[in-house]
C-alpha positions in Angstrom: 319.3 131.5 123.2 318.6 130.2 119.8 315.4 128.5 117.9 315.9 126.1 115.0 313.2 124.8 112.6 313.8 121.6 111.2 312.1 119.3 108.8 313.0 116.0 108.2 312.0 113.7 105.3 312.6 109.5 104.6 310.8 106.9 106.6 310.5 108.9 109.9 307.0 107.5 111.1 306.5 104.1 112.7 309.7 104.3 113.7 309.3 106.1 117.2 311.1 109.2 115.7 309.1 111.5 117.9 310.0 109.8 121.2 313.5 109.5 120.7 313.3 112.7 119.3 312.1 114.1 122.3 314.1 111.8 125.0 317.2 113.7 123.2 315.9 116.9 123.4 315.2 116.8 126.7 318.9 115.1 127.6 320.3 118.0 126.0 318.1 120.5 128.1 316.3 121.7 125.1 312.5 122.9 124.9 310.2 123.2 121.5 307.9 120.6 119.7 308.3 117.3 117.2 305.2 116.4 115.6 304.3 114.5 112.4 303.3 115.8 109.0 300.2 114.7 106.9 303.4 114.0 104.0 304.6 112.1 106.1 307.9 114.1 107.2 308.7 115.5 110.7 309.0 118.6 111.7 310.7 119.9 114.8 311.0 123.2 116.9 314.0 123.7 119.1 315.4 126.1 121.3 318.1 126.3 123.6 322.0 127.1 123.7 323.3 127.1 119.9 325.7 123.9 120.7 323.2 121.9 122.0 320.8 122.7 119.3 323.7 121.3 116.4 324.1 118.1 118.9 319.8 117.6 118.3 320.5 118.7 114.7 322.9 115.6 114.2 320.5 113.3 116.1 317.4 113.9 113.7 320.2 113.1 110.3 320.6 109.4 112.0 317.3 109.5 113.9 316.3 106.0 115.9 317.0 102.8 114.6 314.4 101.8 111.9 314.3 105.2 110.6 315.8 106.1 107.3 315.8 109.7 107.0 316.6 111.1 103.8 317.0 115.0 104.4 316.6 117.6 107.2 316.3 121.2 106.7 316.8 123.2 109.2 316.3 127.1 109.6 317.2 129.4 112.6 315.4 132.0 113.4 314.4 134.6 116.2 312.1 133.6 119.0 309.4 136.5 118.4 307.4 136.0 121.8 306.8 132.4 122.7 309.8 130.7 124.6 308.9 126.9 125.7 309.4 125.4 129.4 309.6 121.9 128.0 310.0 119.3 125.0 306.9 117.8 124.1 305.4 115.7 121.2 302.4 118.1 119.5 299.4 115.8 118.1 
């Protein structure tokens, strides 16, 4: 089980980056979180088996059409205690 933190910049809001975010995440049988940043960026949480995880990685560099995304950083790193049952969108 791995847990990658990813944040990704370039017109990502408006452009139901969230949803589709989530729709692939759960397709891919991943759990974690996608929310929006106040700078306008989104950041994602994601854990699951490590090949799934680098599909969901090379989702969020396209994202959904009428997105434009400029970047994503991503970071793995050990799930200390908190291991999610789903894939939801955090407010």
């Amino acid at each position: 089980m791995y847990q990658v933190y990813l944040l990704i910049s370039g017109k990502v809001q408006g452009v139901c980056y969230r949803v589709s975010c989530q729709e692939v995440a759960q397709e891919l049988g991943l759990t974690g979180w996608v929310k929006n940043l106040s700078t306008g960026q989104v950041e994602v949480l994601a854990q699951g088996e490590k090949e799934k995880i680098e599909k969901l990685i090379a989702w969020c560099k396209k994202g959904p059409k009428g997105a434009s995304v400029e970047n994503v950083e991503s970071e793995y790193c050990s799930i200390i205690n908190k291991i999610f049952k789903s894939f939801f969108i955090e407010q």
